[in-house]
matplotlib code that plots the C-alpha trace (Angstrom):
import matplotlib.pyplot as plt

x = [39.8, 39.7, 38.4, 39.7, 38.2, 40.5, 42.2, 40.0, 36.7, 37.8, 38.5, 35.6, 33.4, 35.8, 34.7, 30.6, 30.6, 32.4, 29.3, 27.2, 28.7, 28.9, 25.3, 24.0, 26.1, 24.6, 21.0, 21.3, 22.9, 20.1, 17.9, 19.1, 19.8, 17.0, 14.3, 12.5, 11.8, 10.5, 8.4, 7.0, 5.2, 3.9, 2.8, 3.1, 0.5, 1.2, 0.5, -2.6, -4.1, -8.0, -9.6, -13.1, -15.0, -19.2, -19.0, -18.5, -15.2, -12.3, -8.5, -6.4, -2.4, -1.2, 2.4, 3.7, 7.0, 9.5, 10.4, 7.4, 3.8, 0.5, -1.8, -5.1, -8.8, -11.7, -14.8, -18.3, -21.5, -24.6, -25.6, -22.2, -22.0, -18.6, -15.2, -13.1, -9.4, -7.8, -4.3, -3.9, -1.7, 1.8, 1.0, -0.4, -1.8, -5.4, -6.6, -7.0, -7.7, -10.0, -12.1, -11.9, -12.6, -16.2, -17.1, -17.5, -18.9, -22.2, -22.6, -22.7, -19.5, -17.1, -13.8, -9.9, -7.5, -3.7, -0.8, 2.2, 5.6, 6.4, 3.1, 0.3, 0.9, 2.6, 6.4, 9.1, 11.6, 10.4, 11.3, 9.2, 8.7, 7.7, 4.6, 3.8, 4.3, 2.1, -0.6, -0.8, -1.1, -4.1, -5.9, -5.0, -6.5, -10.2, -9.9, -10.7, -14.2, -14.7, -14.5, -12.3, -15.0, -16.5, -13.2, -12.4, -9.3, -8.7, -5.8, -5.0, -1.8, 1.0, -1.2, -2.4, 1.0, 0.3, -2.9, -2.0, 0.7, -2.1, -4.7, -2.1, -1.2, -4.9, -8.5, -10.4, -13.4, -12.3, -9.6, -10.8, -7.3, -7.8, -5.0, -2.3, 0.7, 2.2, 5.6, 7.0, 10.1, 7.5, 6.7, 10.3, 11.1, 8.4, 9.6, 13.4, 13.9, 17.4, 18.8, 19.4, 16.0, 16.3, 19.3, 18.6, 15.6, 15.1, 11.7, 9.4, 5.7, 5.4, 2.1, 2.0, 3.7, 1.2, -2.0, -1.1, -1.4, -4.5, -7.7, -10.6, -12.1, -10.0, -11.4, -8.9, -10.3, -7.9, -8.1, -6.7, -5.3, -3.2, -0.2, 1.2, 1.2, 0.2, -2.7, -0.6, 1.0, -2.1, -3.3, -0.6, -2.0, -4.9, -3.4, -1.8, -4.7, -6.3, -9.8, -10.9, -9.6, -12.0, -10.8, -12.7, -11.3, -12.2, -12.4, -11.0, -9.7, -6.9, -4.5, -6.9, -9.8, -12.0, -14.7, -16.1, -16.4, -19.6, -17.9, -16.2, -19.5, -21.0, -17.9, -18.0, -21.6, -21.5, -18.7, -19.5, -23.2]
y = [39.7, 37.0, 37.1, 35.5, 35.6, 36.1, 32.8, 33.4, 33.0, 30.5, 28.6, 29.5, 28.6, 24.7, 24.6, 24.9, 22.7, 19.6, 20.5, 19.9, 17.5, 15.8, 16.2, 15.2, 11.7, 11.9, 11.9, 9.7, 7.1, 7.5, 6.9, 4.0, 2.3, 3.3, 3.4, 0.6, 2.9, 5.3, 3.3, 1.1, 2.2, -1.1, -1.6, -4.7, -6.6, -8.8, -12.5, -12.9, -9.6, -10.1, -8.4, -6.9, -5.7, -5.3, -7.5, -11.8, -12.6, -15.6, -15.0, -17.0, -17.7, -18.3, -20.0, -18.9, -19.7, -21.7, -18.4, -16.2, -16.5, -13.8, -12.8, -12.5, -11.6, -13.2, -11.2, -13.3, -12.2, -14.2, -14.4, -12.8, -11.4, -12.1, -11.8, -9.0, -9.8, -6.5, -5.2, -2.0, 0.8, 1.3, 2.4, 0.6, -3.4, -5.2, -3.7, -0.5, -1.8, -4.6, -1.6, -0.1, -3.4, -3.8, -1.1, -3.4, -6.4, -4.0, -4.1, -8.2, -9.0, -11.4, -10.2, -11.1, -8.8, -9.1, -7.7, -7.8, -9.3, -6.8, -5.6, -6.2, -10.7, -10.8, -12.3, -12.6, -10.8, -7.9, -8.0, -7.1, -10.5, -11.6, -9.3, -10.5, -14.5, -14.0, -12.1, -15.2, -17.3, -15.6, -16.2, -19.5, -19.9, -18.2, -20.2, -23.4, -21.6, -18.8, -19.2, -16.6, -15.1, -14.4, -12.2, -8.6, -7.5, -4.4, -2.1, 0.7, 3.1, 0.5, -2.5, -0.8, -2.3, -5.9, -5.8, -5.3, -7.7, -10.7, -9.6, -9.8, -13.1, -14.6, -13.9, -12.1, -10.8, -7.1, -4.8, -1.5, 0.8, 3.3, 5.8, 4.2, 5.1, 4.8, 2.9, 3.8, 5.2, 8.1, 9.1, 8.8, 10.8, 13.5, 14.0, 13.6, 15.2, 15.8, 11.9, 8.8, 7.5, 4.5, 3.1, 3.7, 1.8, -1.7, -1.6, -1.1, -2.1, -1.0, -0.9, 0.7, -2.9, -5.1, -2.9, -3.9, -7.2, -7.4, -8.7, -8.1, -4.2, -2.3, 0.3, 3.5, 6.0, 8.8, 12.6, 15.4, 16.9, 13.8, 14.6, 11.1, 9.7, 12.5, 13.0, 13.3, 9.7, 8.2, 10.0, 8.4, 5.3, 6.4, 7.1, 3.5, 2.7, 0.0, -0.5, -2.0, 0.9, 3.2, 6.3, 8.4, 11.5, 12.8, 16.2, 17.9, 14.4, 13.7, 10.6, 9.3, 10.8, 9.6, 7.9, 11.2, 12.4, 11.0, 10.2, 7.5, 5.6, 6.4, 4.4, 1.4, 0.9, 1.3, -1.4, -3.7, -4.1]
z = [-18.9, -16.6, -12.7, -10.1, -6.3, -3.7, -1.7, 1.3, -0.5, -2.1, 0.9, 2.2, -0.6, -0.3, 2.9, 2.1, -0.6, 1.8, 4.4, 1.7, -0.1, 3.2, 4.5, 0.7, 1.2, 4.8, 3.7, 0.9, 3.3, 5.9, 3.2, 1.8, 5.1, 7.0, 4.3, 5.7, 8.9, 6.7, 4.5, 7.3, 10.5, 12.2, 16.0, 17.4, 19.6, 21.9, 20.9, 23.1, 22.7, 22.4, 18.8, 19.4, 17.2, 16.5, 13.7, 13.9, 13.3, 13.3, 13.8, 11.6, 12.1, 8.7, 8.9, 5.7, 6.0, 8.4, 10.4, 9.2, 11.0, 9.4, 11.7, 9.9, 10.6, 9.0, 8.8, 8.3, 7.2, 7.2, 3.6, 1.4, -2.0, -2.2, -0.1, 0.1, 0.4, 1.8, 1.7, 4.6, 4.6, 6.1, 9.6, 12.2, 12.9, 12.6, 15.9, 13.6, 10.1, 11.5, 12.4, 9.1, 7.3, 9.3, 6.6, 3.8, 6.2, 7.0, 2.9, 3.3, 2.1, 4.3, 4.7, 5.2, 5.8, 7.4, 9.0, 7.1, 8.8, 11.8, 11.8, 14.9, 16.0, 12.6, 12.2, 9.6, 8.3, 5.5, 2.1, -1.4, -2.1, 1.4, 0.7, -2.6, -0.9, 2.3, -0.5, -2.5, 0.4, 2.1, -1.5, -1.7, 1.6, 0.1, -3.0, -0.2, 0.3, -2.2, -6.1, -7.9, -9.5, -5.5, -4.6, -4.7, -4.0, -2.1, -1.6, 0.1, -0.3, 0.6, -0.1, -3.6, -4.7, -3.6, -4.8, -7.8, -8.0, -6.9, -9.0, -12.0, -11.2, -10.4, -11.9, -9.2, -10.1, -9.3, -8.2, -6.0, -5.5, -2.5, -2.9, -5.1, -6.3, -9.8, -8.2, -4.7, -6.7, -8.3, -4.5, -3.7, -6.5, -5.6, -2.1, -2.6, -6.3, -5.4, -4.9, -7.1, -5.8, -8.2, -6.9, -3.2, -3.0, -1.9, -2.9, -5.6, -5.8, -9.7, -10.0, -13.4, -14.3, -12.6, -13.7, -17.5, -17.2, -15.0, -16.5, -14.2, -14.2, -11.6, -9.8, -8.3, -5.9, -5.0, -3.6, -4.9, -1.4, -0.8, 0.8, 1.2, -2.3, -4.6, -6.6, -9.6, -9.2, -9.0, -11.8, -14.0, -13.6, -15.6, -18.4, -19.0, -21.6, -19.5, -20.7, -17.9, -15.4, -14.0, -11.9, -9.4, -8.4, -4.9, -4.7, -1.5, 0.0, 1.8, 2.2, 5.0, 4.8, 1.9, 3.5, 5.0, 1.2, -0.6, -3.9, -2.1, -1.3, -4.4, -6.1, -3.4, -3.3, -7.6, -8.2, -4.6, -6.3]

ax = plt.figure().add_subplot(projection="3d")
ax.plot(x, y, z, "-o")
ax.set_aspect("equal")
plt.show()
């Protein structure tokens, strides 16, 4: 016996599935056109706003390109242990993260850190490979004064990605990982399970990719409340059989809070001595 619904229904039921059809195609448009938006939150600065900050300091212009110029901070200590090149997160400019950064100056070590393009005095136009560029150029820069085996390099959520991608391709003497993720297409795929993520992105910081090939002991730090990148992507990372990878779980901690959590010193003042 067969069932048939009656012609209005039918109808009815044609009608829903255009709306979603249509709002599914909507989405996966916004997404894929506007994901740079999403991903990245910069403020800008205007080019003669004055840093201040309680620790010595020198602002750098780095012109990395013909139409790209990196604004950059340049944290001194009296007597360093070493230089800590540092990769921020996706929101904000070096007004902020300068701030942030003074942490690890008050344990004596120097420190650069920069805007990306868009971000704070920074300019240029964005792109996956414009980050990894303006990376390697702020460690050639340290390689003038510091010896590899002098820098750490720092990342934290976005910049675990770039990180990762410099320390691959140099021999720092250590990576630290605040917050990573496995690949920005495991996030994507945790918040939008329901779209092609893969072939909407333009980007895709694989840091599963990069950690493999890394030789210096890296050092991840994540908390198991994080509701930007997940716990669980970070966690991932762990299991890539890296002997050199050591991974501290925060209980309790958020996306932006780990500093308040004593674990977190613990592991910076363990592998920063």
């Amino acid at each position: 016996m067969s069932f048939t619904l009656p012609k209005k229904l039918r109808k009815r039921l044609k009608k829903v599935l255009v709306v979603l059809l249509s709002l599914y195609v909507m989405i996966a448009s916004t997404l894929y056109f506007l994901q740079e938006k999403l991903m990245f939150l910069p403020t800008t600065l205007e080019q003669d706003y004055a840093y201040q900050f309680n620790t010595p300091f020198e602002e750098l212009f780095f012109k990395t390109e013909e139409n790209a110029t990196i604004n950059a901070l340049h944290f001194k200590t009296e007597n360093p242990k070493g230089v800590i090149l540092y990769f921020h997160g996706n929101a904000g400019d070096l007004s902020r993260w300068g701030s942030i950064t003074e942490y690890f100056v008050e344990k004596d070590y120097d420190v650069l850190v920069m805007d990306y393009r868009t971000y704070g005095k920074s300019s240029g136009k964005l792109s996956e490979e414009a980050f990894y560029r303006d990376a390697q150029y702020c460690y050639d820069y340290l390689l003038k004064n510091y010896s590899e085996n002098e820098i750490t390099l720092y990342g934290r959520s976005l910049g675990t990605g770039v990180a990762s991608f410099l320390a691959m391709n140099n021999s720092p003497q250590q990576l630290i990982l605040e917050t990573p993720y496995y690949s920005i297409e495991d996030v994507a795929k945790h918040r939008f399970p329901i779209f092609p993520v893969r072939q909407l992105l333009k980007y895709r910081f694989p840091t599963f990719q990069y950690l493999k090939k890394v030789d210096c002991p890296i050092t991840i730090i994540h908390g198991t409340e994080d509701n930007v990148v997940p716990y669980s992507s970070a966690k991932k990372l762990s299991k890539l059989k890296i002997d050199n990878l050591y991974f501290i779980t925060v209980e309790n901690g958020n996306h932006n809070n780990l500093i308040e959590f004593e674990d977190y010193h613990l592991a910076i003042n363990k592998v920063l001595n």
